[in-house]
N, C-alpha and C positions, 0 to 999 in steps of 0.2 A: 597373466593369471590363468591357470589352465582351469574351463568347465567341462564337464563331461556328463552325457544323459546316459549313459551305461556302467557299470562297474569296472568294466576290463580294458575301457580305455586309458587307465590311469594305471601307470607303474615306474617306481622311482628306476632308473637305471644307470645313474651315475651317482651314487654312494659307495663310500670307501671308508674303512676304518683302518687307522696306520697302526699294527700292532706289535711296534718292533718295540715300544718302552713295555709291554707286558709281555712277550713271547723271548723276548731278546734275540729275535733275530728278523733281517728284513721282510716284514709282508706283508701285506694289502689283502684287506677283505671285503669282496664282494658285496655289499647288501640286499638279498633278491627277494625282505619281508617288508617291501613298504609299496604294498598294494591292496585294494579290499578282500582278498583271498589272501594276505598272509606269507604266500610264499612263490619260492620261483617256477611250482606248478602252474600258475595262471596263464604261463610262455604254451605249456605245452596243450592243454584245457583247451588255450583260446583255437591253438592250429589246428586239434582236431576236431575240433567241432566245425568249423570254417570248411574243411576237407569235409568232412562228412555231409554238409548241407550243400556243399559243390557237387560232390558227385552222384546226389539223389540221395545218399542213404538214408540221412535224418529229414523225415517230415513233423510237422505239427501233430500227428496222430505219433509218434514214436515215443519208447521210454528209452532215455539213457541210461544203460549200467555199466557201471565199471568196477573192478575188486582195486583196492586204495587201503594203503596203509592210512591213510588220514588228509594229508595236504593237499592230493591229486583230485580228493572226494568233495573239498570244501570248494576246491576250484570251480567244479563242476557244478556242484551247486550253485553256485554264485551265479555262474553264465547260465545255467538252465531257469534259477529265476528270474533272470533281466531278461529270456527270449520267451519264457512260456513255457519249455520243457520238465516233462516229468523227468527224475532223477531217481534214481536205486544205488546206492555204494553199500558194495558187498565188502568189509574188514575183517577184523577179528579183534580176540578181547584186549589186543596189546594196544589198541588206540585208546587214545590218552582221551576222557572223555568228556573233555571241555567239545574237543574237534568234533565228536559224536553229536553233542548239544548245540551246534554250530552248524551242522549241515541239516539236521533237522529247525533250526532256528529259519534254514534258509528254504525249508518247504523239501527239502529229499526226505525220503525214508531209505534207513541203516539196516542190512543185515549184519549183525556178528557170527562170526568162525568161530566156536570154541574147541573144535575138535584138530589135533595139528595134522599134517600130512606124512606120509612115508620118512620123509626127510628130518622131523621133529618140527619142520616150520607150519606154515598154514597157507603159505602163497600156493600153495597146486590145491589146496581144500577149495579157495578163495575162489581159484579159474574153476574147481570143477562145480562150483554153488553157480558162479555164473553162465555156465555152459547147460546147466539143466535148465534155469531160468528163458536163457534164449531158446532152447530149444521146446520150452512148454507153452510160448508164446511169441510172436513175431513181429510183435510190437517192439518186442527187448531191442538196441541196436549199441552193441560192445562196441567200445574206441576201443579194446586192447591196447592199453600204453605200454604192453612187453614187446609187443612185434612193430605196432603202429608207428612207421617212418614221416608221420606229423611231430613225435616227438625228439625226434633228436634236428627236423628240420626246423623248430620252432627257435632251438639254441646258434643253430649254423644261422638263421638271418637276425639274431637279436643278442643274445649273451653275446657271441666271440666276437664278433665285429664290437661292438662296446667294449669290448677289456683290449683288444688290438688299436681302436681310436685313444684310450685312455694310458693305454701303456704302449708307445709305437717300441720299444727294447726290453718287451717283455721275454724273461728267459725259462721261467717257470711256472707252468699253471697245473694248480692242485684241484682234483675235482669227486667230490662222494659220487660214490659207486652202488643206485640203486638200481631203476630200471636199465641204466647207463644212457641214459637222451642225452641228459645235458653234457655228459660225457664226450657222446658219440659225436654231438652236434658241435662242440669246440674243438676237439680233435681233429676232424673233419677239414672243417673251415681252417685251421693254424696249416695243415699238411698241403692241402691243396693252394695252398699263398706262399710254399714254400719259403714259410717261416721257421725261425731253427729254435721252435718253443718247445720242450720238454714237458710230456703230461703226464703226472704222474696222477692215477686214482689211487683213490680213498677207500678202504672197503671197512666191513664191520669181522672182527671174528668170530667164527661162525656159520660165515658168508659159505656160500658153494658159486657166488658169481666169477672166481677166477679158481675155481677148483679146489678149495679150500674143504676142511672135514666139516659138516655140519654139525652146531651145535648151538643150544640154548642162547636167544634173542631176543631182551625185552625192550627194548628203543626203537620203534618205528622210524622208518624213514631210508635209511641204507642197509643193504647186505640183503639175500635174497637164498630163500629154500630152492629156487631153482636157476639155470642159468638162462640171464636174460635175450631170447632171440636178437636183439639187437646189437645184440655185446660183438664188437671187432678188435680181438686183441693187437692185430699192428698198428695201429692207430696210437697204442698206449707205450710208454716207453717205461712206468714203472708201477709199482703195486704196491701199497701199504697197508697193512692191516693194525686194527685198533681196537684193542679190550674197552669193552663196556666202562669199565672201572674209569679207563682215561678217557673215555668221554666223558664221562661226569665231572672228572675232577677238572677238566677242559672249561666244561660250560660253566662250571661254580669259581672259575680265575677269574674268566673272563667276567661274572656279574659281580664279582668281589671291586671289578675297576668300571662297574655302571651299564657293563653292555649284555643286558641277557639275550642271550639266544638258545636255541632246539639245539635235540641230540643232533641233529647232521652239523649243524654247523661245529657242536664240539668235537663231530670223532672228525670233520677233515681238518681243522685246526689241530688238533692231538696230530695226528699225519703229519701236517705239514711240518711243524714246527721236530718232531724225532726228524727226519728228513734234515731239513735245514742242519740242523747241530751236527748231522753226520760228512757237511759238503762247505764246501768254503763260498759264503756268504757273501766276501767282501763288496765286490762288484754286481751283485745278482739280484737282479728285478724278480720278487716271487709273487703271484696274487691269487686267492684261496676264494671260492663261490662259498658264501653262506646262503644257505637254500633258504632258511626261513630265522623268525625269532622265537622266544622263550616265552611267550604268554601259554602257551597251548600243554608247555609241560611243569607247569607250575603243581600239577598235582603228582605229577611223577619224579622227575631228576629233578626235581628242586624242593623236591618233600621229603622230610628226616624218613622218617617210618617206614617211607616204601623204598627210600635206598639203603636201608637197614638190612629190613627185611629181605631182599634179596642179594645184595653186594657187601654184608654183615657191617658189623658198626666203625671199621677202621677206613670204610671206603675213602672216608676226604681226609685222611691224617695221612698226607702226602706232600712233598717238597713241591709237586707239579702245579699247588694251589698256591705256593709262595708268590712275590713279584719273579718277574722273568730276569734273568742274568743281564750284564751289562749289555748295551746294544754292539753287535759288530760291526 
């Protein structure tokens, strides 16, 4: 029976959901939302902060800021109230605003972006809201999760060693492409084991993280206004992009058969599963990270009116929300 006096010592890491009778083709789904944070942000949360009270940065007198699409924010909250840390997450208006309610539940205070950046996104508004903030006071102390090499090493000692114990003939891992940690941090870890595992990322379109045109972005969580410092493209062996559209219709399959989950998890499941249908299955071990669950976007992808209103009324009158084809 596992007790724990902290929040971030508890996080499920061996759940899998088999989703070849809905997807109709072989895959395994990571589950990285069954921790008090919610999501697989809490891996990365936990390593920087750890790094930062190692190497003197963060004192008791310090405030934590970091700019957060939303999961990375509630992370932080969470560990900054179980140690006594002030928190600040700098977003913007695209966070879904349960997760707004939820890191102020947890004692942070929220700046919103509403103005975008050059780019039409708002991630370089986001750095430059927290770059004045650090610099108008020196209490401020940014984990930068864009540069910060805690992030992507928190996946290299925790995610890929778990999916590598759980699948020793693992042939394919699919992985969203935000800040690229968890990314970078399994890619990583599969190359230097010189294992012959195939990674393909997941992006949003949109995205400018593999060079992509930017454009209009309403589901937090993957695809980015700018390219992420950490990003190592030999690492990756291939790139998928995914219309908004099919992520929703992704995440509304999958709750139609019980399992709600977040936009990340539908657009790398949308990913994976085009992928799959394009390469022969037969034989082929595939397993897809779901970063987090679908409590948090209950008022957005999973509300008629706001996926109306912006992805107009035929958005789920699609074959993609049917049962998934026979298994291969």
């Amino acid at each position: 029976m596992p007790v724990i006096s902290v929040p971030q010592d508890f996080n499920e890491e061996e759940l899998y959901v088999d989703l070849r009778s809905i997807v109709g083709h072989p895959l395994f789904l990571k589950c990285e939302g069954f921790n008090f944070a919610g999501s697989i942000k809490l891996k990365a949360a936990t390593e920087m902060i750890t790094a930062a009270e190692r190497d003197g940065a963060l004192t008791p007198g310090s405030i934590l800021v970091e700019s957060s699409s939303g999961n990375l924010g509630v992370a932080l909250s969470m560990i900054a109230a179980s140690k006594g840390y002030q928190f600040l997450c700098v977003t913007d208006s695209r966070c879904n605003l349960s997760t707004r309610r939820l890191m102020e539940a947890l004692g942070s205070h929220v700046h919103i972006i509403t103005e975008p950046d050059t780019n039409g996104g708002f991630l370089g508004a986001r750095i430059d809201h927290v770059r004045t903030l650090c610099a108008s006071d020196n209490r401020y102390i940014w984990l930068n999760q864009y540069a910060n090499p805690g992030n992507w090493k928190a996946h290299y000692h925790t995610t890929a060693p778990a999916i590598a114990a759980a699948f020793p003939q693992l042939d394919v891992l699919f992985i969203g492409a935000g800040t690229t940690g968890t990314l970078m941090g399994c890619a990583r870890y599969f190359w230097e084991r010189h294992r012959p595992v195939r990674i393909i990322a997941v992006d949003s379109v949109g995205s400018v993280t593999f060079g992509g045109t930017p454009r209009r972005r309403m589901i937090p969580g993957l695809g980015t206004s700018l390219r992420p410092p950490l990003l190592d493209e030999s690492y990756v062996d291939d790139v998928i992009h995914v219309e908004e559209a099919d992520t929703i219709r992704t995440c509304h399959r999958l709750a139609r058969n019980g399992f709600l989950f977040g936009g990340s998890t539908g657009t790398v499941v949308s990913g994976a599963t085009d992928w799959l249908a394009q390469h022969d299955t037969r034989a082929l071990t595939a397993v897809a990270i779901a970063p987090d669950l679908g409590e948090r976007y209950l008022d957005t992808i999973y509300q008629t009116n706001w996926l109306q209103d912006l992805y107009g009324e035929n958005v789920l009158n699609s074959n993609k929300l049917t049962a998934g084809s026979q298994p291969v």
